[in-house]
N, C-alpha and C positions, 0 to 999 in steps of 0.2 A: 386332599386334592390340591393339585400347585397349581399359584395364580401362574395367567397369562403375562408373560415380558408385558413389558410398556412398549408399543412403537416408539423407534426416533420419528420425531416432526419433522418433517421439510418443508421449507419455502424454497419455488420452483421458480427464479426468475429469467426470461426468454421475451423477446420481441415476437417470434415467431408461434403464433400458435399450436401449428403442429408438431414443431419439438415438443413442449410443452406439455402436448396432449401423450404424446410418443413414450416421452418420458415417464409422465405420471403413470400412465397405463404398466410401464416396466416397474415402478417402483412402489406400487401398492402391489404387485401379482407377487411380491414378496411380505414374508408373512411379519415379520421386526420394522417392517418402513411405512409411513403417508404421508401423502401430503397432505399438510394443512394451511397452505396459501400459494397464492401465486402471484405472478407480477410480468409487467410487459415490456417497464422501464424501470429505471433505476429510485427514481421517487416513491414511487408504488412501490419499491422491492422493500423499499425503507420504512415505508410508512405499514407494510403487513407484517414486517418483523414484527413492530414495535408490538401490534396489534397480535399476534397469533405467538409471541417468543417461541418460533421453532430454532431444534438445537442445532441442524444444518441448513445452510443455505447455498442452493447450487445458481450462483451465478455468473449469466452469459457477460464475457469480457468485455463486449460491444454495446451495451446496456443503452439504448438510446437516453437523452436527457441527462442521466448520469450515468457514466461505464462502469462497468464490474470494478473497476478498483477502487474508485471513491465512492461508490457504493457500499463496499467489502466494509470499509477504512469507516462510513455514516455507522453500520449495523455492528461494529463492533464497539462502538462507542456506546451508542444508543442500546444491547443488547447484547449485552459480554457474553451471556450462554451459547450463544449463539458461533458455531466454525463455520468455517466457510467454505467453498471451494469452488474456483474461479474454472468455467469452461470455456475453451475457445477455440476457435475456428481453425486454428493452426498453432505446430507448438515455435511460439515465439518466447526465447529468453528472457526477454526486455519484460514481456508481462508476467513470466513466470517470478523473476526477480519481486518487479512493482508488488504483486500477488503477495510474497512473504514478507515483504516489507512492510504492508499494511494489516498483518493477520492472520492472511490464508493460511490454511491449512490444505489444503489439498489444489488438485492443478490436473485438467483431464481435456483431450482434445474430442470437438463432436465427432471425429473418424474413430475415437475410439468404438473399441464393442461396448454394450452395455453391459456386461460382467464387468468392465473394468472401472464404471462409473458407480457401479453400487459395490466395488471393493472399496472404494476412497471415500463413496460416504460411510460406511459403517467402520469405515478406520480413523477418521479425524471424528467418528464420535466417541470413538474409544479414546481421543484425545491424543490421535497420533500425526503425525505428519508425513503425506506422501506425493510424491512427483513423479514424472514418469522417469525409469533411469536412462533412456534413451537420450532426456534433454540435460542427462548430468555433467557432461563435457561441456557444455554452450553454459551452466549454469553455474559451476566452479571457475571457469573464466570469464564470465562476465560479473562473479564478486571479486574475483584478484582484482580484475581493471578497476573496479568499485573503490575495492580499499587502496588500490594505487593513488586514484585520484585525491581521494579522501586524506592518504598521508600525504601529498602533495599540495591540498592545499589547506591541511593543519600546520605543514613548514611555515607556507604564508603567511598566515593568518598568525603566528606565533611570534610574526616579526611586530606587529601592533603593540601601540602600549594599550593598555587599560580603556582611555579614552576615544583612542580609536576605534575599538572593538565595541563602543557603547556606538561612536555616529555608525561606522560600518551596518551592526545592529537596524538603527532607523531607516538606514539607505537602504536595506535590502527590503524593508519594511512598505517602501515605497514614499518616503516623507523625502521631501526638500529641502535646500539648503535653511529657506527661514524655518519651517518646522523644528529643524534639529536643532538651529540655535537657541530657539524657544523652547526644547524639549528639553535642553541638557545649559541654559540660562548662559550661554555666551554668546558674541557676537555674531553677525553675519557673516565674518570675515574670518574670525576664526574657523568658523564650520568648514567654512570654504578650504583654506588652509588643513584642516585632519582631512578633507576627502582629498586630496592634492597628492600627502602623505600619504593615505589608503591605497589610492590608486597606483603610486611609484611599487610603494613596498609588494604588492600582491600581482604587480605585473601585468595590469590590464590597463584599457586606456580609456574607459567609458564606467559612470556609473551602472551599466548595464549591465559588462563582462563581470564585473565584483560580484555585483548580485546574482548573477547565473555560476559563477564560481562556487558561493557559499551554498546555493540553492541544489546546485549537482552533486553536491560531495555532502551533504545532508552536517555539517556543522554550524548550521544556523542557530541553534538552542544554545551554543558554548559561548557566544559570542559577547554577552553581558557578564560572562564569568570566563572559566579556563576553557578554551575550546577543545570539545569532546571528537571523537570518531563513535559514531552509530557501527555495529557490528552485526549481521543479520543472526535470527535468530538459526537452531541449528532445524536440520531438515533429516528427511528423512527417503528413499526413494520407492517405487514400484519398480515390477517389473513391464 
């Protein structure tokens, strides 16, 4: 006699009840799916991963307290088994991007049907990646401008000596002129002087534009060493 599959677990998180309820009712009347948690906001969403290690998580993008994406970005850390798949209210690029940049696996809007929300979970738990391919036009163009940006301001940033790149580093970090010179044991003045240079070389005119510079084009990790470009991982679509 053959055993019964294992269900996938899912954690079900939604502000709104009745999705919620809607859902789950759609995703146990399947015989491979249940849910085994649920959550209402984003803390909660994190705190029943940790608690129930289900191996999908369908989270709402809007996530009160914490949003579907730094949620995503908490539960992958805290619960690697764990894929994700970011729902939302509308298909917007911007989240669909954010989405795989933090792990997601999968990406479904609530106008979808529900067949197409349990094709994407039982496909990112076979450890696949899918999107709708409707948003593939807005999502190949918003990684070109990505890596545009990205090699735009790795030209910058390339113009830095060494030291630069160490104060640049603290600045974005949010430290001060005395912090950095305390951080990296020279003067006041000095400090003053490499942000003076940072700022010429990189074309901005505020410590602020630097750090939203470094902070938008995601080479803030290179910055104490050779600076890198992040490259998204590869995706895959639905129909």
């Amino acid at each position: 006699m053959s055993e019964t599959p294992e269900r996938v677990r899912i954690l079900l998180a939604d502000e709104q009840a009745l999705f919620r309820e809607a859902v789950r009712l759609a995703l146990e009347g399947e015989g491979d799916l249940e849910v085994v948690a649920e959550a209402r906001d984003g803390f909660q969403a994190v705190a029943e991963a940790e608690r129930a290690s289900p191996r999908v998580a369908l989270l709402d993008a809007l996530l009160p307290k914490s949003d579907g994406i730094q949620t995503a970005w908490l539960i992958r850390q805290r619960v690697p088994g764990c894929e994700i798949v970011i729902v939302s209210d509308r298909e917007d690029h911007r989240i669909l991007e954010q989405a795989l940049e933090v792990g997601a696996r999968g990406f479904v809007t609530k106008s979808s049907a529900m067949s197409e929300l349990l094709n994407v979970t039982r496909a990112v738990n076979r450890g696949e990646t899918l999107v709708p391919s409707r948003m593939l036009g807005d999502l190949l163009s918003g990684l070109m401008r990505r890596r545009q940006e990205q090699d735009e301001a790795f030209r910058r940033v390339s113009r830095l000596t060494r030291r630069e790149r160490e104060v640049l580093h603290l600045l974005v970090d949010g430290s001060g002129t005395e912090a950095i010179a305390d951080a990296l044991v020279i003067s006041p003045q000095t400090a003053r002087t490499h942000i003076q240079n940072i700022l010429a070389k990189l074309g901005v005119h505020s410590r602020l534009e630097a750090a939203a510079l470094v902070n938008e084009s995601g080479i803030r990790d290179g910055l104490t060493d050779e600076p890198v470009v992040r490259i998204p991982a590869p995706y895959a679509v639905s129909g």
